[in-house]
C-alpha positions as CSV (number, residue, x, y, z in Angstrom):
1,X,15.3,9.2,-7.8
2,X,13.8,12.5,-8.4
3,X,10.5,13.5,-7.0
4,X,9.3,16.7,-6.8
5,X,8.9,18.9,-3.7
6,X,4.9,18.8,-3.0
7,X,3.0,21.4,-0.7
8,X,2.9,18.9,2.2
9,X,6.9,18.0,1.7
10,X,7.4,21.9,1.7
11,X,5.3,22.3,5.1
12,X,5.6,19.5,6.8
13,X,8.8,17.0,5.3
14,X,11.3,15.9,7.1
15,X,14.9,16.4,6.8
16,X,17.7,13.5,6.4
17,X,20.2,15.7,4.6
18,X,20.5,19.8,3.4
19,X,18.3,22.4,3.7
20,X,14.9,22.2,4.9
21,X,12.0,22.9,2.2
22,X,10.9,26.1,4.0
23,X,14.5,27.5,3.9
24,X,14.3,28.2,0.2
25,X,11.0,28.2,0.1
26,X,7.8,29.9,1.3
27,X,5.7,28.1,3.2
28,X,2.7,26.7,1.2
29,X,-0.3,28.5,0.9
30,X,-3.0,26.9,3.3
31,X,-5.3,25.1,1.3
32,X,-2.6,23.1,-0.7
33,X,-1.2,20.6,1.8
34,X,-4.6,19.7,2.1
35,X,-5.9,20.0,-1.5
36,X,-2.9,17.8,-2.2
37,X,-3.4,15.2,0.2
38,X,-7.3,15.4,-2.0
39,X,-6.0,14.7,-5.5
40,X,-3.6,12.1,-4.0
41,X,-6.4,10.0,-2.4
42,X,-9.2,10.6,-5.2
43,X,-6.8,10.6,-8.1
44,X,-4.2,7.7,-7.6
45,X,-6.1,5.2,-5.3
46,X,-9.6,4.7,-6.7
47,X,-8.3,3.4,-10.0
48,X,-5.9,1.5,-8.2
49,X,-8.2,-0.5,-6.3
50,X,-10.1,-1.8,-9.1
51,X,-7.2,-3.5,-10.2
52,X,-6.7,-6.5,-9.0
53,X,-2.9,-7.7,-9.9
54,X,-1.1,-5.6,-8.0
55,X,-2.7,-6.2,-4.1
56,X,-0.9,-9.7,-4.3
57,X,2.8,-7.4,-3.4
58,X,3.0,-6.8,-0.1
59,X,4.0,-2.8,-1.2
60,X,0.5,-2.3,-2.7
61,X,-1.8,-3.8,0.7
62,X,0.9,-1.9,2.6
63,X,0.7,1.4,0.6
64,X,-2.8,1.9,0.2
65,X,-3.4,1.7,4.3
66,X,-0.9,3.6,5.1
67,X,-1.6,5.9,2.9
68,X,-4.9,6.2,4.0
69,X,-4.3,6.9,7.9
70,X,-1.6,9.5,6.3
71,X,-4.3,11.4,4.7
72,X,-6.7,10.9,7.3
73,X,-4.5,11.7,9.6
74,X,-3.1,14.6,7.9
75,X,-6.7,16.1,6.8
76,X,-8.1,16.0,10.2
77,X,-5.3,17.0,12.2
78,X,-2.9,18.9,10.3
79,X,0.1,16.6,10.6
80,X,1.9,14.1,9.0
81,X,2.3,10.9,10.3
82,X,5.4,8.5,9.3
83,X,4.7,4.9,8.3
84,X,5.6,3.2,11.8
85,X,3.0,5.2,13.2
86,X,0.3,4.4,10.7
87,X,-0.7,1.2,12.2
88,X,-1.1,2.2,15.2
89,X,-4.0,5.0,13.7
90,X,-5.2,1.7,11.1
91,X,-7.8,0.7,13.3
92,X,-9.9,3.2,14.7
93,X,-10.4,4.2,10.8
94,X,-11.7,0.6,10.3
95,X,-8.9,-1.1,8.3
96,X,-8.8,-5.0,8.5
97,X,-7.6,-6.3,11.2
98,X,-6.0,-9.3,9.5
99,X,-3.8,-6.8,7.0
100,X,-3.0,-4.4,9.9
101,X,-1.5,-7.3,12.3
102,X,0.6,-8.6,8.6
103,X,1.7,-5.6,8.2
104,X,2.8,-5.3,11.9
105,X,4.3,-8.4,11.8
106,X,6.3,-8.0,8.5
107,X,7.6,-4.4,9.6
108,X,8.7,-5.4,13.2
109,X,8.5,-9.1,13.6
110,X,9.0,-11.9,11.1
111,X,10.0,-10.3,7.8
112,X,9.2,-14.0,5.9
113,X,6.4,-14.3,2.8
114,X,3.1,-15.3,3.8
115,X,1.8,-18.3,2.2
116,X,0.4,-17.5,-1.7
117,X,-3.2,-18.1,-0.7
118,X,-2.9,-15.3,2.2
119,X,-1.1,-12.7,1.0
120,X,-4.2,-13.1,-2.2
121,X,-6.7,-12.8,1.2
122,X,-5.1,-9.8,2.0
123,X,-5.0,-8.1,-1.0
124,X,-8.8,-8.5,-1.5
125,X,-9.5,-8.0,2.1
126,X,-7.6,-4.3,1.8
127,X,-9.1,-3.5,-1.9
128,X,-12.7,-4.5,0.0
129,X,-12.1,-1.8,2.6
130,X,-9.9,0.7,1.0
131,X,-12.7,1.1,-2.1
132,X,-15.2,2.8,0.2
133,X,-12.9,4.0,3.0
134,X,-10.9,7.0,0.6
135,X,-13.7,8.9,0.4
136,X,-14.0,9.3,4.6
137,X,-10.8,11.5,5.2
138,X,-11.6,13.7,1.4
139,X,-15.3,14.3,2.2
140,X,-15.0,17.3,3.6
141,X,-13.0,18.8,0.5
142,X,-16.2,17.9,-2.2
C-alpha cells in the first residue's frame, strides 16, 4: 500500500522502519498539519455520515470516532494521539458511551461480532453523534 506522506505524517508520524519524515524532509510549515487535519474532518467525514451502509462494519463506527478524538485532539493540543489512546479522550468530547465501551471491548477484550441488531444500533448511534460533533474540533479554522 502506497499513501502519501501528509504534513501531520511529516511532523508528527511515527517510525516502524527507515528514515524518519523530517530526515529528508523539512519540517511542515505551521498551518498545514492543522489545515490538513481541517480538509480531513470537513471533506471525508460529513458525506460519509449521511450514508448509511457502511456504519453496520465495525471499521466505519470505529474510524469515524477515532478519528474524531485524533483531530480534536491534534487541533487543540498539537499532538497526535494513536488509536489505543483515543478511547480513552472519546468521552469527554461526548461520543456514545455504548460505541466507546464496543469498541473497548472489541480492541482489548472479546474480539467476537456483536449481534446484527447492535452493531446496526451502533452505527446510527455514532452517525447521530458524529454528524454534529466534526464541526467542534474544525471551528476554529472557518
Amino acid at each position: 500500500m502506497r499513501r502519501p506522506v501528509t504534513p501531520v505524517t511529516r511532523d508528527f508520524g511515527r517510525v516502524l522502519s527507515g528514515l524518519a519524515p523530517a530526515e529528508p524532509l523539512p519540517p511542515a510549515p505551521e498551518p498545514e498539519p492543522a489545515a490538513f487535519v481541517v480538509r480531513d474532518q470537513r471533506g471525508f467525514w460529513p458525506p460519509a455520515v449521511r450514508r448509511a451502509g457502511p456504519w453496520t462494519r465495525d471499521a466505519w463506527a470505529d474510524g469515524g470516532l477515532t478519528t474524531l478524538a485524533w483531530a480534536t485532539v491534534a487541533l487543540r493540543e498539537g499532538r497526535l494521539i494513536s488509536g489505543r489512546e483515543a478511547p480513552d479522550a472519546q468521552p469527554a468530547l461526548g461520543a456514545p458511551a455504548a460505541v466507546v465501551e464496543d469498541i473497548r471491548e472489541r480492541r482489548c477484550g472479546n474480539p467476537a461480532p456483536p449481534a446484527p441488531e447492535r452493531t446496526v444500533r451502533r452505527g446510527e448511534l455514532t452517525r447521530s453523534y458524529l454528524g454534529p460533533a466534526i464541526d467542534a474540533p474544525v471551528a476554529a479554522y472557518s
